[in-house]
N, C-alpha and C positions, 0 to 999 in steps of 0.2 A: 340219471345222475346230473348233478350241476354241475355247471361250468367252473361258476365261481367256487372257493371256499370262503365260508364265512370268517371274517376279522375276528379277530379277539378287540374285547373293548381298548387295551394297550397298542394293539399296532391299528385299530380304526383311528385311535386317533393319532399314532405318526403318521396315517395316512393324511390327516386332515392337514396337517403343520406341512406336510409335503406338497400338498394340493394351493394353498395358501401362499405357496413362496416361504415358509418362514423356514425351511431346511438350510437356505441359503444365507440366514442372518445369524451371529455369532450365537445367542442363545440359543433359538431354534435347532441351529448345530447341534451343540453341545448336549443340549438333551438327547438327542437322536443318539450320540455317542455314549451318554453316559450308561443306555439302557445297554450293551451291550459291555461296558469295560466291567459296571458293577456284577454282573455275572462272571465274568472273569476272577475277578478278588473276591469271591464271596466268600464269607468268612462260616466257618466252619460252627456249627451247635449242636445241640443233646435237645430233645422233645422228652417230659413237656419242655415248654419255652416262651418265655412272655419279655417283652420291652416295651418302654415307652421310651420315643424318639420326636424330633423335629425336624420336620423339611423347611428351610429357610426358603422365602420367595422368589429372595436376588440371586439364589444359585438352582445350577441343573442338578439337581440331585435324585441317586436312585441308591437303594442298597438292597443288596442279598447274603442270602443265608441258604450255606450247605448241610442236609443233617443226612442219617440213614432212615427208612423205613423197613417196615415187611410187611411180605406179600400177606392178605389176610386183614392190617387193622385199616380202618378210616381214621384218615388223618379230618382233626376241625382246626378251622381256619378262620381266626376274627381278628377285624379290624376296626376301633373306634379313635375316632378322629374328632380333635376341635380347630377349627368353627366342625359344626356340623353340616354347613353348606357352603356352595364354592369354593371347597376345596377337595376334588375328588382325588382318590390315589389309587395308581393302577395297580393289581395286583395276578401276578402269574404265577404257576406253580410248573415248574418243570422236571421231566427227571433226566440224571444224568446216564448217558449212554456212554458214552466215554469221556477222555482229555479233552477233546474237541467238540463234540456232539451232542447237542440236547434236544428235547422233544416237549412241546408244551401240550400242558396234557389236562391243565386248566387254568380257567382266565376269569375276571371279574373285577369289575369297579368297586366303590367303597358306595354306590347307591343300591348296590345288593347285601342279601344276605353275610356276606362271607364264601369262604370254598370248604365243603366235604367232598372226600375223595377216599373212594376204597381201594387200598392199593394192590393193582394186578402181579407186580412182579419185585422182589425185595431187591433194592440197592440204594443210589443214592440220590436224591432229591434236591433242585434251588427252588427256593422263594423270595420272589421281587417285586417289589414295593418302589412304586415313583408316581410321584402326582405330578399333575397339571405343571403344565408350562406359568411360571411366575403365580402360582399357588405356594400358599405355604399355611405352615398351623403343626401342632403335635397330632402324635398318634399313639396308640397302644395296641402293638400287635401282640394277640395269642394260638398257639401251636400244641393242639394235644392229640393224644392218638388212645383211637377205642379199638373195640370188635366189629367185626361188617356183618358178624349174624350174632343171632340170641341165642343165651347158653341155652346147653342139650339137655337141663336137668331139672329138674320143679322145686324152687328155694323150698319143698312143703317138707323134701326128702336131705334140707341142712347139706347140701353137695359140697366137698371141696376135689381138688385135683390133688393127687395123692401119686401120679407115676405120669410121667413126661418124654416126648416124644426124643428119640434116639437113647432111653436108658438101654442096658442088657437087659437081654434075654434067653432061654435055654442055657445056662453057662455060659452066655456071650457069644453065643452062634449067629446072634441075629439081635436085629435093635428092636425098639418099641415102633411102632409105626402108627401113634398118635396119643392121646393122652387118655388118659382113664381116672373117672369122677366117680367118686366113691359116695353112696347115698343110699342111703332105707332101703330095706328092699321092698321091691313095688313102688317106688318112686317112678311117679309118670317121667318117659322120655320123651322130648318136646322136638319139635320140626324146631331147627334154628331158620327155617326161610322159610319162605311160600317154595313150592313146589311139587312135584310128579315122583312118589313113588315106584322106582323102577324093579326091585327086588328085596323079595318078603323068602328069604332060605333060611338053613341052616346047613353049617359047616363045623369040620372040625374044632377051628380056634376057637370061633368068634361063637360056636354056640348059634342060638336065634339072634338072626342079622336082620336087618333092614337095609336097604339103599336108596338115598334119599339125595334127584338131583334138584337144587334149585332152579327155581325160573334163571334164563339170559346167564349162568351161570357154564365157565369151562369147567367145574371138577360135581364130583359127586361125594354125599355126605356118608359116611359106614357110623352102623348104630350096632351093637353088641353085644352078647352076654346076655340078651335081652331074656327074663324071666317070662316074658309073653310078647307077641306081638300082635297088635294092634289096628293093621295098616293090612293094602292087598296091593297088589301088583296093579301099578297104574293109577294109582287113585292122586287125587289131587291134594293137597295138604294146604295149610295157611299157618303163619307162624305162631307157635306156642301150641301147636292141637297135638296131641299124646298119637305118638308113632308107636309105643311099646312100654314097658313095666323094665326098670332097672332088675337087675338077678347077677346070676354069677353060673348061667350053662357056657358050654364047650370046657374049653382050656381052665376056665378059671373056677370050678368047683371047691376048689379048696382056698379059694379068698374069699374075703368080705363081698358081697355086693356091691357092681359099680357097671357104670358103663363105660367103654370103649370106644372112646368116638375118633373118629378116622376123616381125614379128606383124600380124595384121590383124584388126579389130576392127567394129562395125557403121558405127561413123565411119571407118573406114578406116587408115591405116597408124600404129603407135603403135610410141614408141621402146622397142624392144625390150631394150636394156641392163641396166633394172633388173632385169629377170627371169632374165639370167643371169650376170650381171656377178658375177667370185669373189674380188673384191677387196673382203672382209672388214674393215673398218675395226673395230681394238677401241677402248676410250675410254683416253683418260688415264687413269695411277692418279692417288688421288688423295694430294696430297702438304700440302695446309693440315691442319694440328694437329687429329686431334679432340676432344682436352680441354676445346675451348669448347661443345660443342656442348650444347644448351637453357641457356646460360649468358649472363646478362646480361654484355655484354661494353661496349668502350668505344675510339673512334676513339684512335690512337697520336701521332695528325699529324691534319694536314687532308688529305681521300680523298673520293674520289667514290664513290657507291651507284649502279652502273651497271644497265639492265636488262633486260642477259645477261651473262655471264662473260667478260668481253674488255673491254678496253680501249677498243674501236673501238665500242663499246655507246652506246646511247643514255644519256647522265647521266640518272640520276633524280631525285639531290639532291647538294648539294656539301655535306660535311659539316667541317665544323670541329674542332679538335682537341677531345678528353675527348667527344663524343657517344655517348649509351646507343643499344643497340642489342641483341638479341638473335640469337644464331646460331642458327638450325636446321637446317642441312644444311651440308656440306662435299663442293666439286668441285673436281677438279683443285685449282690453287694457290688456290680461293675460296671463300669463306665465302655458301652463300645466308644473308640475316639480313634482321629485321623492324624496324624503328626505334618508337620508343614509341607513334605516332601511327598505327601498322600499313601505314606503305609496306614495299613489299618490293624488292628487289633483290641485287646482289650486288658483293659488297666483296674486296679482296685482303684473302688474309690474312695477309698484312703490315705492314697498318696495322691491326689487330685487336692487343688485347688485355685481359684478366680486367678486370674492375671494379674492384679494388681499390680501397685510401682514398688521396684525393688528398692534400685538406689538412683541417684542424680550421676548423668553422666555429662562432662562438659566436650565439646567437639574441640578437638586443636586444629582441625581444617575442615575447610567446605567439602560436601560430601552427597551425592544421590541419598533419599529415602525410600527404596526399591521396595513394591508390593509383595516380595516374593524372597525366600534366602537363598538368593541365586543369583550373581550378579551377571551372569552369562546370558540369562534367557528370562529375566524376570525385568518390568517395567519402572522407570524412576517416576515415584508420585509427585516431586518435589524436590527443592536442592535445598539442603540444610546448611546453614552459614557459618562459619569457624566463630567458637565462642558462644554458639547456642546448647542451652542447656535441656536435654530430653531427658524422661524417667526409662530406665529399662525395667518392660514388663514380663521378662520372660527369654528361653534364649531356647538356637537349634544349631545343633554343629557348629561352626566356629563366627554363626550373624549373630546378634542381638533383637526382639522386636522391643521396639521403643514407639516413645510419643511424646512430641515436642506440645508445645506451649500455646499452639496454636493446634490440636487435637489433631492433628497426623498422626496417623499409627500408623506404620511401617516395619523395613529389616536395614540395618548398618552392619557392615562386618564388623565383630567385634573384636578387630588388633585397631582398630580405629579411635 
């Protein structure tokens, strides 16, 4: 066994920025920081799921996305990016184990393919996205989720799924423990993987069974009902090669023809659906404006900052009309955006619009123009002179951002 463990391409290269001295310089920092806050805040979605975003140069920027999966589909994982060079962006997929604990479970740059991932155990999933240090450029990530095997049934025998895993059974004495595809009878049943035949019986329920486990695989596949079988004990299989003949022996004599297809695992019966289920969800295009995107922008109305893309979302903040906000990604009809004080969430983008200048404010005293609307802990750019006239472009809690005549953009309080 080795000593080392191999880096992932995202922490090879915090290792390089550490190696380099640059952890100790305020950018350097700050990326280092950001890879862990954005996981922190990651904002919650539904798969499918597609965005296009921009990572701006001059900032450390990283962002994540929490969604669910199950055990059973592969998740696809793409990322295209402009420029299409030198500007690479890191991308990790992790799953979550608890409030505190995650476990990366895969990793990849934007000079690879993208990530496929068959997922071992159902819960909940981040995905993070951060490029290069002083990189920047748009992106457009997409997230959809398939089957990790091929369906059990031969498109020849018109198959659908017609009875799903936990309905009743016997008058409710007991659930379904997999699903059941209804198709011609004699409808070839197909190995969903390569693998090793372990058992060719028959049994009360199931009739002529098959047991079929995959190669590198913990569960074992149950075929059923079979009107023949096909296969011998031990024998080797490659996907798509006819294990058995759809039918309707054991239990199911008085139904249509179908098969009964089962996974079974060391806990025992797991719903087998995600793993062959071919109903392909793509995401939304996405149709909000990307002209705002890394653009300081500003509420049209009063809007809610929801925190996931739906209406039925948990509010985050109820925002009031002119509120500064910045857009970084674009879904469906929504704007992911950050509000000055760094919540995140997501907005229509329909009550979004540009910053422009609202009205003329005139100053009756001299006054800091502070980067930040914070006058406690945020930097003065500038000192602005009594009698000078700034536009206000926008506003957050009780500051104004403005911009004088000499293109300062800043924050003033606005009893000022």
């Amino acid at each position: 066994m080795s000593l080392f463990k191999k880096l992932s391409p995202h922490d090879a290269y915090a290792q390089r920025l550490k190696d380099a001295g640059l952890d100790r310089t305020a950018m350097g920092g700050a990326w280092l920081q950001s890879s862990n806050a954005s996981i922190n805040r990651a904002l919650s979605i539904n798969i499918p799921y597609k965005e296009t975003g921009y990572f701006a140069a001059e900032k450390t920027q990283a962002t994540a996305l929490r969604f669910d999966a199950q055990r059973g589909q592969k998740l696809h994982i793409a990322v295209l990016k402009r420029p299409q060079v030198a500007f690479d962006i890191y991308i990790d997929l992790l799953q979550e184990l608890s409030a505190t604990e995650r476990k990366l479970i895969a990793s990849v740059d934007t000079t690879g393919t993208g990530i496929e991932y068959e997922v071992k155990q159902t819960g909940r999933y981040i995905l993070r996205l951060q490029p290069e240090l002083l990189r920047g450029g748009e992106y457009t990530l997409t997230i959809t989720a398939g089957p990790s095997l091929n369906f059990p049934v031969s498109s020849t025998g018109k198959p659908n799924i017609g009875s799903f895993w936990g309905d009743g059974r016997d008058e409710g004495a007991r659930r379904h423990e997999g699903v059941d595809i209804f198709a011609s009878k004699h409808t070839p049943a197909l190995a969903a993987a390569d693998g090793i035949v372990t058992n060719v019986t028959e049994n009360k329920l199931g009739g002529l069974v098959v047991f079929l486990h995959p190669n590198d695989a913990d569960y074992t596949l149950y075929y059923a009902h079979l009107d023949k079988q096909l296969v011998q004990n031990g024998q080797a299989v490659h996907t798509g090669d006819t294990v058995g003949l759809v039918g309707n022996t054991g239990n199911a004599r008085t139904t249509p023809p179908h098969l009964h297809f089962g996974i079974y695992a060391n806990g025992g019966a797991i719903n087998p659906l995600p793993f062959v289920n071919r109903e392909i969800k793509a995401p939304k295009p996405i149709s909000a404006p990307l002209q705002l995107l890394n653009a300081t922008a500003r509420t049209t109305g009063r809007s809610k900052l929801y925190a996931e893309a739906s209406e039925k979302a948990v509010v985050r903040e109820n925002l009031p009309v002119s509120t500064a906000l910045t857009v970084e990604a674009a879904t469906d009809g929504w704007y992911k955006a950050a509000l000055p004080n760094g919540t995140q969430g997501y907005i229509s983008s329909r009550d979004v619009a540009l910053a422009g200048n609202l009205r003329k404010l005139t100053l009756k005293s001299a006054q800091p123009l502070w980067d930040a609307p914070d006058t406690t802990n945020a930097a003065r750019k500038t000192i602005l002179s009594a009698g000078d006239q700034v536009n206000i472009k926008a506003a957050f809690k009780n500051y104004f951002l403005v911009i004088d005549d000499n293109d300062n953009t800043g924050w003033i309080p606005a009893s000022r």
